[in-house]
HTML snippet that shows the backbone in 3Dmol.js (N, CA, C, O; Angstrom):
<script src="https://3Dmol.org/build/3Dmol-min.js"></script>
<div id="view" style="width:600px;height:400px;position:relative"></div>
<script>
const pdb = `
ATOM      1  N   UNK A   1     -66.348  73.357  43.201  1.00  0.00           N
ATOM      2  CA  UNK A   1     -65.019  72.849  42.907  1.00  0.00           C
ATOM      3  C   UNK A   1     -64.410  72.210  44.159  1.00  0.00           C
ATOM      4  O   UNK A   1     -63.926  71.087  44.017  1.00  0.00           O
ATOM      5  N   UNK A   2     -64.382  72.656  45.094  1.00  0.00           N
ATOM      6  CA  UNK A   2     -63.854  72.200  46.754  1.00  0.00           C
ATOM      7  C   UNK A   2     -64.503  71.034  47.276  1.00  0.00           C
ATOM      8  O   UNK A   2     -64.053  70.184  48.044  1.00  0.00           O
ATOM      9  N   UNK A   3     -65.789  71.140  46.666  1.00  0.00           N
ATOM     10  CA  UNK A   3     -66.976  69.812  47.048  1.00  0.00           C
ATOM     11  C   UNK A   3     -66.223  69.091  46.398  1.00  0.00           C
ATOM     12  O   UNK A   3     -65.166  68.750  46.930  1.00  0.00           O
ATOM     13  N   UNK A   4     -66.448  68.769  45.434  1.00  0.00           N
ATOM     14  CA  UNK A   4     -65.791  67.901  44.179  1.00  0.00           C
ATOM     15  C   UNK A   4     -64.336  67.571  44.641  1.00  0.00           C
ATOM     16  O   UNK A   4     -64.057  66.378  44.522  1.00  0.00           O
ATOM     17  N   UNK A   5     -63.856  67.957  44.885  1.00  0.00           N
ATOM     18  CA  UNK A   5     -62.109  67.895  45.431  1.00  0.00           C
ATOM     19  C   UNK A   5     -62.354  66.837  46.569  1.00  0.00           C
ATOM     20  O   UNK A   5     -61.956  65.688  46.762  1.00  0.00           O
ATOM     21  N   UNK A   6     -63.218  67.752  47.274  1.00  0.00           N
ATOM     22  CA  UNK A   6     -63.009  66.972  49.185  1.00  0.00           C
ATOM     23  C   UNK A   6     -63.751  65.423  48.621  1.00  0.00           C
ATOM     24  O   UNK A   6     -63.440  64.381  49.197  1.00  0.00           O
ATOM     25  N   UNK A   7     -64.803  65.412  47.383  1.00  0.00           N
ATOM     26  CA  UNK A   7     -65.526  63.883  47.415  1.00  0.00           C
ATOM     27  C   UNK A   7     -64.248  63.022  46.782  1.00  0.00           C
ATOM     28  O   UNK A   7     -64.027  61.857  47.114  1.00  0.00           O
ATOM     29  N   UNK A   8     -63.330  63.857  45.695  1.00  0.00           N
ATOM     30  CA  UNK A   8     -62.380  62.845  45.137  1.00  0.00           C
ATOM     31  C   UNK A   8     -61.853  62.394  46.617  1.00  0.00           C
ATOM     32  O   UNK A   8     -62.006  61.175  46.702  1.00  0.00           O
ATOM     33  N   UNK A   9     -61.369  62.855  47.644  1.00  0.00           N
ATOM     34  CA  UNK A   9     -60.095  62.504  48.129  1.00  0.00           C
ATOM     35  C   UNK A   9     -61.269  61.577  49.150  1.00  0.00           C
ATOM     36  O   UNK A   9     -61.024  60.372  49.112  1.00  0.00           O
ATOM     37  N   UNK A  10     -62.271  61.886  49.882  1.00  0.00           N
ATOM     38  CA  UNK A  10     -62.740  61.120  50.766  1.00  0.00           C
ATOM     39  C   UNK A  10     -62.535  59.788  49.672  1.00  0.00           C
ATOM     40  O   UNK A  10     -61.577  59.107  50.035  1.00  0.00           O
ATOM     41  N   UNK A  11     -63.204  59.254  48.420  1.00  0.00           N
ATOM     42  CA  UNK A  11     -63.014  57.962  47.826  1.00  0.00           C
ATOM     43  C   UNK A  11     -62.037  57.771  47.592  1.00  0.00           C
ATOM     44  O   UNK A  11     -61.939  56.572  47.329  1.00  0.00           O
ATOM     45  N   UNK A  12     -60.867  58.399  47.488  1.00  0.00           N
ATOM     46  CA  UNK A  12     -59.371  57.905  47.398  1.00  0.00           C
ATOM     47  C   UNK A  12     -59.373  57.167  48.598  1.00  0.00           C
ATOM     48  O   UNK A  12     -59.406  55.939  48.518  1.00  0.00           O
ATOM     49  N   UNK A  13     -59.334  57.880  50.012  1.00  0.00           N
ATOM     50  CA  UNK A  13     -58.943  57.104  50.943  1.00  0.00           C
ATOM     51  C   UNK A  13     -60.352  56.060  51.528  1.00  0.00           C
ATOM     52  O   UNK A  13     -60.509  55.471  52.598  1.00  0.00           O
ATOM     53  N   UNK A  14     -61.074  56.142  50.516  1.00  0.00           N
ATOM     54  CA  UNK A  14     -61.934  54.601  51.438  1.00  0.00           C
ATOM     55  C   UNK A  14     -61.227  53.585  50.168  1.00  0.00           C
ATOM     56  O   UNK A  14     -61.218  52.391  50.467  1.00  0.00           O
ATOM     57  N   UNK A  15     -60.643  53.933  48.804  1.00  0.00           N
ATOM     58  CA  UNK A  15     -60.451  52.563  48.163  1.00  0.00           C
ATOM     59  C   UNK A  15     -59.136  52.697  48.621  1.00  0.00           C
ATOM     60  O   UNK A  15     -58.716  51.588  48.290  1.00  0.00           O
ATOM     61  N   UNK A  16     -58.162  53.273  49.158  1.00  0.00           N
ATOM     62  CA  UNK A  16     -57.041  53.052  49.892  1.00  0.00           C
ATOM     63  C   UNK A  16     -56.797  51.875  51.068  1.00  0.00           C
ATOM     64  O   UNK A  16     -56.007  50.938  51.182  1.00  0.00           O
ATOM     65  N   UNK A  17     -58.105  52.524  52.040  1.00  0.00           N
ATOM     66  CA  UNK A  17     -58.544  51.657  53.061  1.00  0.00           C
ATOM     67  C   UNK A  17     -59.091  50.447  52.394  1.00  0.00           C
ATOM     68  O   UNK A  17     -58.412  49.444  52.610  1.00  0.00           O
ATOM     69  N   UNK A  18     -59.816  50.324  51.871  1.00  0.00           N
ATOM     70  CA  UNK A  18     -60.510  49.129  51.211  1.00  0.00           C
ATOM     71  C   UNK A  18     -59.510  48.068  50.606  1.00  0.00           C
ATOM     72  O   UNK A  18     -59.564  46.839  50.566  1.00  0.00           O
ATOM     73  N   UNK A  19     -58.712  48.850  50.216  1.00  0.00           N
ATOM     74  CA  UNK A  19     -57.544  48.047  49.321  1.00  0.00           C
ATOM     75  C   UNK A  19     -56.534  47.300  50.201  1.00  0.00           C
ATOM     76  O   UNK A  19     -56.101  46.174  49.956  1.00  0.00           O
ATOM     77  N   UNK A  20     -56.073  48.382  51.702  1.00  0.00           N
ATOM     78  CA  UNK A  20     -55.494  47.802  52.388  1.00  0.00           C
ATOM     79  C   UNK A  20     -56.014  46.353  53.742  1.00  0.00           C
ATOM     80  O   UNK A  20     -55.327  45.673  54.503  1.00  0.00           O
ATOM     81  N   UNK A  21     -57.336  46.408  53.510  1.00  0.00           N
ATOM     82  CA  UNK A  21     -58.160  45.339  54.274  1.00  0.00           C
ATOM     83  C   UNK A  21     -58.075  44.581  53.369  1.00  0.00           C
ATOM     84  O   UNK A  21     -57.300  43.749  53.840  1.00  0.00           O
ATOM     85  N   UNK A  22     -58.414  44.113  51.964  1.00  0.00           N
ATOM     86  CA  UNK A  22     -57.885  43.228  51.116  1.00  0.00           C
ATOM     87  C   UNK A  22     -56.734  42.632  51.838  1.00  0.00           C
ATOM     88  O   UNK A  22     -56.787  41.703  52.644  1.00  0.00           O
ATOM     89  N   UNK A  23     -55.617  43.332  51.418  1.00  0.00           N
ATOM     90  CA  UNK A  23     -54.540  42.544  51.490  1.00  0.00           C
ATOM     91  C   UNK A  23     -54.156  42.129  53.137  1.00  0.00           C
ATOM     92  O   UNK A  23     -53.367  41.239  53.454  1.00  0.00           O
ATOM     93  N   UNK A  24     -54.724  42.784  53.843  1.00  0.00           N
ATOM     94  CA  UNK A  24     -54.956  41.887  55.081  1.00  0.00           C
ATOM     95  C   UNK A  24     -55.753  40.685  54.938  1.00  0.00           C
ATOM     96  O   UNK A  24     -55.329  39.599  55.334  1.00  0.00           O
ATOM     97  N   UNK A  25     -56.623  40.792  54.519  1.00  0.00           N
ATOM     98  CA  UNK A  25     -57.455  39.663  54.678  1.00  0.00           C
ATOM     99  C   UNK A  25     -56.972  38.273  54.052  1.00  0.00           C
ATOM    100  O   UNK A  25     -57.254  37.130  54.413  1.00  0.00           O
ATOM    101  N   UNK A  26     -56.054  38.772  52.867  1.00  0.00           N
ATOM    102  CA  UNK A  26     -55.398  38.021  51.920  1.00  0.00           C
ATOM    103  C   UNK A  26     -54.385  37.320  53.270  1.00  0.00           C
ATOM    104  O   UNK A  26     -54.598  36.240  53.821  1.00  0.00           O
ATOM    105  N   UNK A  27     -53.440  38.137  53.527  1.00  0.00           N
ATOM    106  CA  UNK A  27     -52.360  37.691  54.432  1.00  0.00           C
ATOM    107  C   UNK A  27     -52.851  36.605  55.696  1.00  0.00           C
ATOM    108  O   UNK A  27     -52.172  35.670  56.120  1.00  0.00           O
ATOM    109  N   UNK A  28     -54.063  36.958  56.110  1.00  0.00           N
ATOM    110  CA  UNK A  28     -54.712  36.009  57.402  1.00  0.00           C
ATOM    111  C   UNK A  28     -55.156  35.128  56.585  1.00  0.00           C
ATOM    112  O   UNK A  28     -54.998  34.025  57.107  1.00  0.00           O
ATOM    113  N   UNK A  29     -55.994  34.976  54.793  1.00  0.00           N
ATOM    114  CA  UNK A  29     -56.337  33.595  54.836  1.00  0.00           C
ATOM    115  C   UNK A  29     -55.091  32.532  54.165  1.00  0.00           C
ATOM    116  O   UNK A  29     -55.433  31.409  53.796  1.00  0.00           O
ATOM    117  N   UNK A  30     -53.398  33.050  54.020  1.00  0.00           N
ATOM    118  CA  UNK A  30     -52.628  32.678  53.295  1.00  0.00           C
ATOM    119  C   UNK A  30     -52.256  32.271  54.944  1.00  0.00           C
ATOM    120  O   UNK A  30     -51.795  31.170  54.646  1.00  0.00           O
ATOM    121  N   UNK A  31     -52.138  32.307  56.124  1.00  0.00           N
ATOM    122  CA  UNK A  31     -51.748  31.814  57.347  1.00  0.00           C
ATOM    123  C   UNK A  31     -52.636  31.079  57.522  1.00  0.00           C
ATOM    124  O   UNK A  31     -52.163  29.960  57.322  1.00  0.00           O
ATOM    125  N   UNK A  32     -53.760  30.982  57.802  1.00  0.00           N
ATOM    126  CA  UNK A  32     -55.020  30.028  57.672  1.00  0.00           C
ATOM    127  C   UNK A  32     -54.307  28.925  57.038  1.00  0.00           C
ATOM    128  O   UNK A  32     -53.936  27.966  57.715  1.00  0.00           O
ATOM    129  N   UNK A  33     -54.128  28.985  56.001  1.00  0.00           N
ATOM    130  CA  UNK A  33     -53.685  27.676  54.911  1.00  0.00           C
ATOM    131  C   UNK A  33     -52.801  27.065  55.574  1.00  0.00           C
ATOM    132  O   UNK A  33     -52.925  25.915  55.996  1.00  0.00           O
ATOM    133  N   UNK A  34     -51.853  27.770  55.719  1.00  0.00           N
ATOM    134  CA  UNK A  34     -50.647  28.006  56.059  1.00  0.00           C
ATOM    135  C   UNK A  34     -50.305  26.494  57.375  1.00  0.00           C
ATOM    136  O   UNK A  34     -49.615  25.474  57.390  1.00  0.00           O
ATOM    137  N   UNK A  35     -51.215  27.152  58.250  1.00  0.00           N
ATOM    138  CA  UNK A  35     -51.590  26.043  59.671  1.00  0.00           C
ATOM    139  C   UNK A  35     -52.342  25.155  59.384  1.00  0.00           C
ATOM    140  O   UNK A  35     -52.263  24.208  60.167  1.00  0.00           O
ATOM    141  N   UNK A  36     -53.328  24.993  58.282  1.00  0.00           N
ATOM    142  CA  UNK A  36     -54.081  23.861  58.143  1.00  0.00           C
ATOM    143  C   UNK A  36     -54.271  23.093  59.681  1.00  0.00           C
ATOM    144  O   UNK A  36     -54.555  23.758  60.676  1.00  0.00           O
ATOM    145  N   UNK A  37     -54.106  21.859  59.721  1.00  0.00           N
ATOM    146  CA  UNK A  37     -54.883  21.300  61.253  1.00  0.00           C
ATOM    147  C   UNK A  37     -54.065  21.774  62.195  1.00  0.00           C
ATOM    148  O   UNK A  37     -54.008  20.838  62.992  1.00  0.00           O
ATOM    149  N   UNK A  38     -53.508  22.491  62.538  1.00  0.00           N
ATOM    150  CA  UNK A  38     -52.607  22.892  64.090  1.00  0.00           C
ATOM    151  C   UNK A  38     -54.084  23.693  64.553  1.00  0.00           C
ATOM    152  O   UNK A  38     -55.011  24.228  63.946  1.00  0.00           O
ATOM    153  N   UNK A  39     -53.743  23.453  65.918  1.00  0.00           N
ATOM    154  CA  UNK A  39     -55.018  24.019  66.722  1.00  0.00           C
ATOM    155  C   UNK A  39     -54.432  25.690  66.517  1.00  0.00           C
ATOM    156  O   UNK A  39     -53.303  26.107  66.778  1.00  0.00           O
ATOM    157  N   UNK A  40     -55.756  26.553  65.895  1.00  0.00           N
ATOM    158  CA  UNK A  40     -55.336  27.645  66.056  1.00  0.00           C
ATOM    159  C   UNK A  40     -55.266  28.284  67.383  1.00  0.00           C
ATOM    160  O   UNK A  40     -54.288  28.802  67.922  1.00  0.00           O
ATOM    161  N   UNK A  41     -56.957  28.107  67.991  1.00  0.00           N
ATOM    162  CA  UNK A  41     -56.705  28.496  69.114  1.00  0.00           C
ATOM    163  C   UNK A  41     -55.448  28.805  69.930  1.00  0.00           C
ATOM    164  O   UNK A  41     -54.882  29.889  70.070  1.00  0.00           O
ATOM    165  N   UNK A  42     -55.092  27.421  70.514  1.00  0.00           N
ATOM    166  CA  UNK A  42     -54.045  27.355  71.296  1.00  0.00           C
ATOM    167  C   UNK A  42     -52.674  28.431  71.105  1.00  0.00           C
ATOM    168  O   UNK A  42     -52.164  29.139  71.973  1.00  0.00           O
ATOM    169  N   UNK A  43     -52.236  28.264  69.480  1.00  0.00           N
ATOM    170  CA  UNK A  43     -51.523  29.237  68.962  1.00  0.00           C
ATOM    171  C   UNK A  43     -51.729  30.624  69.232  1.00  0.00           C
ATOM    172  O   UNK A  43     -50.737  31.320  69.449  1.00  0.00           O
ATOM    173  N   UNK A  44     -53.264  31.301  69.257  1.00  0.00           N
ATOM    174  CA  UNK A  44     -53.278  32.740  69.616  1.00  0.00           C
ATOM    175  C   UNK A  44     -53.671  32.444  71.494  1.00  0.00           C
ATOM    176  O   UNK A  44     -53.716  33.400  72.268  1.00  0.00           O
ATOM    177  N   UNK A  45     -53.842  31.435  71.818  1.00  0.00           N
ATOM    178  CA  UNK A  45     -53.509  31.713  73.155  1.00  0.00           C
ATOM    179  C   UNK A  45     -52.402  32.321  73.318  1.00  0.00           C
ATOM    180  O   UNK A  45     -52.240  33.500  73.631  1.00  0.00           O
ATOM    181  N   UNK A  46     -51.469  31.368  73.068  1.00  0.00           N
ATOM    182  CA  UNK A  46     -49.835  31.684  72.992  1.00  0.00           C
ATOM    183  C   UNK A  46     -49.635  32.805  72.952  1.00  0.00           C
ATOM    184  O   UNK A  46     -49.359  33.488  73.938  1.00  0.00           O
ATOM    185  N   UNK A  47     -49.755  33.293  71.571  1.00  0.00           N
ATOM    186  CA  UNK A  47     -49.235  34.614  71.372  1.00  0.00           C
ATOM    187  C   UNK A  47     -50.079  35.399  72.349  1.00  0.00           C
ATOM    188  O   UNK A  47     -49.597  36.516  72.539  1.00  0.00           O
ATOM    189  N   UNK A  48     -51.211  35.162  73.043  1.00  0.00           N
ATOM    190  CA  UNK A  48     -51.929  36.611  73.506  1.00  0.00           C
ATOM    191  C   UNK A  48     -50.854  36.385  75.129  1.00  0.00           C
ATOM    192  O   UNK A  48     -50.660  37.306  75.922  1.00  0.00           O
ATOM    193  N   UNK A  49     -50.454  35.367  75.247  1.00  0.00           N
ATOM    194  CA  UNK A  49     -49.608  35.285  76.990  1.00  0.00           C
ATOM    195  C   UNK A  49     -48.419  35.743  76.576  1.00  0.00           C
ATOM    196  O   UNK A  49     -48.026  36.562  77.407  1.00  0.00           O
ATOM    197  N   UNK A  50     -47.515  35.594  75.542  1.00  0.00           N
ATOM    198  CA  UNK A  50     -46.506  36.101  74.894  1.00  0.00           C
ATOM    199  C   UNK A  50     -46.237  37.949  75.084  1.00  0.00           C
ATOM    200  O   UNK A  50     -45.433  38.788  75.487  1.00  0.00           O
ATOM    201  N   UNK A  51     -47.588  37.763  74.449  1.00  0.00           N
ATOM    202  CA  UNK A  51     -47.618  39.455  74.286  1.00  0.00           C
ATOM    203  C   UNK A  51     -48.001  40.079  76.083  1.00  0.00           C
ATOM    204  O   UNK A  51     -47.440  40.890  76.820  1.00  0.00           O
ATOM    205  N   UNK A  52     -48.707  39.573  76.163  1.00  0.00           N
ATOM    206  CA  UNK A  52     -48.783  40.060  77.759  1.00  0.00           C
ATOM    207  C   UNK A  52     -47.687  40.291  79.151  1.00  0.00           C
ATOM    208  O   UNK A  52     -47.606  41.165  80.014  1.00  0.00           O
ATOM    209  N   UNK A  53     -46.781  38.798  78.808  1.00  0.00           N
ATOM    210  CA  UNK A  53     -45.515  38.844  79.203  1.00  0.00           C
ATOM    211  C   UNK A  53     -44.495  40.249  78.893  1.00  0.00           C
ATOM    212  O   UNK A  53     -43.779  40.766  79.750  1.00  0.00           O
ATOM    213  N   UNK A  54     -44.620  40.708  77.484  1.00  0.00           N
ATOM    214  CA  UNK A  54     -44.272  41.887  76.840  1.00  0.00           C
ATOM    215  C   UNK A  54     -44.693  43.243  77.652  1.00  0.00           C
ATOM    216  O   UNK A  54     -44.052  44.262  77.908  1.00  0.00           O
ATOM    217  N   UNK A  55     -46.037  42.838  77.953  1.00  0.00           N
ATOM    218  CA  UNK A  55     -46.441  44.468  78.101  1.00  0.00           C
ATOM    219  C   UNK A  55     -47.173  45.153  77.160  1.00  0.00           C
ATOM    220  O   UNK A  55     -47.435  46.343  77.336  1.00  0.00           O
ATOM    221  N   UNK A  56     -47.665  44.339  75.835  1.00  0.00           N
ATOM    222  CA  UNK A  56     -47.996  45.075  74.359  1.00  0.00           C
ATOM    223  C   UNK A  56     -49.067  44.992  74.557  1.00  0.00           C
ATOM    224  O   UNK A  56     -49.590  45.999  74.079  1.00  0.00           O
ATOM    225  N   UNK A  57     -49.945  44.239  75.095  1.00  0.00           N
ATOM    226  CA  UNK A  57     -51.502  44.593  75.120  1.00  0.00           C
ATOM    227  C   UNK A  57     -51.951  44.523  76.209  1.00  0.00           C
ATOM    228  O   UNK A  57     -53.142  44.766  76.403  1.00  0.00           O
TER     229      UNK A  57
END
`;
const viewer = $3Dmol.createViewer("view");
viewer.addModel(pdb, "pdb");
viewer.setStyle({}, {cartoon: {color: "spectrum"}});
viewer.zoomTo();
viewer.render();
</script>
């Protein structure tokens, strides 16, 4: 019974996880679109000197 319990919840949280990489993935290729020809690069240059200026990474 405890086996069975601990296997429900481990697959709860991988289609949890699974579900929530979806909608990431969704969100990065709806920005993708989003920029069409702007150099991405340059853009996450930006943000990575941005953030550094910050202190966040």
């Amino acid at each position: 019974m405890f086996r069975e319990l601990f296997k429900f919840k481990i697959l709860n949280k991988k289609k949890l996880i699974s579900n929530k990489k979806q909608k990431v993935v969704k969100k990065i290729k709806n920005i993708d679109k989003t920029l069409g020809g702007i150099d991405k690069l340059t853009i996450l240059a930006e943000i990575r000197l941005m953030l550094k200026k910050l202190e966040v990474s």
